[in-house]
N, C-alpha and C positions, 0 to 999 in steps of 0.2 A: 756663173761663178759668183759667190755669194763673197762680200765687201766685210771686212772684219773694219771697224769703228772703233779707234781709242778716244776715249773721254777722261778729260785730264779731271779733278775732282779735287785734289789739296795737294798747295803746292807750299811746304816749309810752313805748314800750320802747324804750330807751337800749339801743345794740350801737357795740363799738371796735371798730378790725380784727380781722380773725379770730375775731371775737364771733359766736355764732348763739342764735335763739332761736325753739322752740317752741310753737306756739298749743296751746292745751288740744284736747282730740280734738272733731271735727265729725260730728256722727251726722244721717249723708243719707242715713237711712232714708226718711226722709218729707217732706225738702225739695228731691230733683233728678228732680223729674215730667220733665224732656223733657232732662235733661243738660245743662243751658245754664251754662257757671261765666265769675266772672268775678272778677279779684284786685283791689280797688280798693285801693291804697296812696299814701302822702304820706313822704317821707323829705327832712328839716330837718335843718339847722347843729345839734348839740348842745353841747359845749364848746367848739368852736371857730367859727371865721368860714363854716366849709365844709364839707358831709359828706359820707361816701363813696361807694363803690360798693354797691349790694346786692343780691343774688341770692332770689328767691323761688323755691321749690321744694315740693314736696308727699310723703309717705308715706301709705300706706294699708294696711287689714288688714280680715279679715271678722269679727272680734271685737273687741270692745271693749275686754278685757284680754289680746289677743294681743301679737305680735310685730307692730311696723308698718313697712313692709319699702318699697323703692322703686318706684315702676311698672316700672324697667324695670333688672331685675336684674343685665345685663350691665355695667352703667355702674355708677360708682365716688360717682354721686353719685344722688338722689333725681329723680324726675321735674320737670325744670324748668319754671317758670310764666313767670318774665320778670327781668328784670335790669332795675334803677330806679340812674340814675346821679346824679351831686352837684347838676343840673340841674332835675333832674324835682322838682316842688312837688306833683303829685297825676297820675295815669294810675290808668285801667279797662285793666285789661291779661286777656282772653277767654283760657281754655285749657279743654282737652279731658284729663280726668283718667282714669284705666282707669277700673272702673268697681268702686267697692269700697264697703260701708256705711258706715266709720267711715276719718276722713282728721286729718291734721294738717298746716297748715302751717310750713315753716321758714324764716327769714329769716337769710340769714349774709350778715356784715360782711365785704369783699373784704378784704387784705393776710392779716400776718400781728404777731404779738407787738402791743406798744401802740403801733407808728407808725400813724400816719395818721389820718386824722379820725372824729371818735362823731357817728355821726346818730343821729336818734328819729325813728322808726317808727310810723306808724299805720296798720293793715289793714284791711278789711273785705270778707269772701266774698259774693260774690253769686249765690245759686243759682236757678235757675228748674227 
């Protein structure tokens, strides 16, 4: 029987526009037996009545004090997992990551400078 793994990731992290932020490194040495991932996230109103857009994306490396670089190097950004808009209260959003030991993921606030609204963030990886 194969052990599904939650990985908690951000817990009430505060991100403005053009805000992003890092989870600590995920080491799926020994928790993605059959590759099954899945992003469980919640983004809430933080200072204001309404919060923004936000982009979940992922980096990976085959060391743990490497360089953690993008799935897919052609592109300008990180391998993306799912976009969670001012609506969404909680989504299990399923992605298929390359296949690398050590991951992080990222969570960046859509605009840009301090317009627009601060959400909070809560994550949690689901690996099987």
């Amino acid at each position: 029987m194969a052990r599904i793994t939650v990985i908690p990731l951000f817990l009430s992290k505060s991100l403005s526009a053009g805000d992003s932020g890092t989870s600590d490194i995920i080491d799926l040495r020994y928790n993605s037996n059959r590759g099954a991932f899945s992003l469980a996230h919640r983004i809430t109103a933080g200072t204001s009545t309404t919060c923004g857009t936000t982009t979940f994306s992922y980096v990976g490396c085959s060391m743990v004090d490497g360089v953690f670089v993008s799935a897919n190097p052609s592109a300008s950004s990180s391998g993306t997992i799912g976009t969670s808009g001012p609506t969404i209260t909680g989504k299990i959003t399923p992605f298929t990551p390359a296949t690398v030991p050590f991951m992080k993921i990222i969570a960046t606030q859509t605009g840009t400078g301090t317009a627009g609204a601060n959400s909070v963030i809560a994550s949690e990886l689901i690996v099987q």
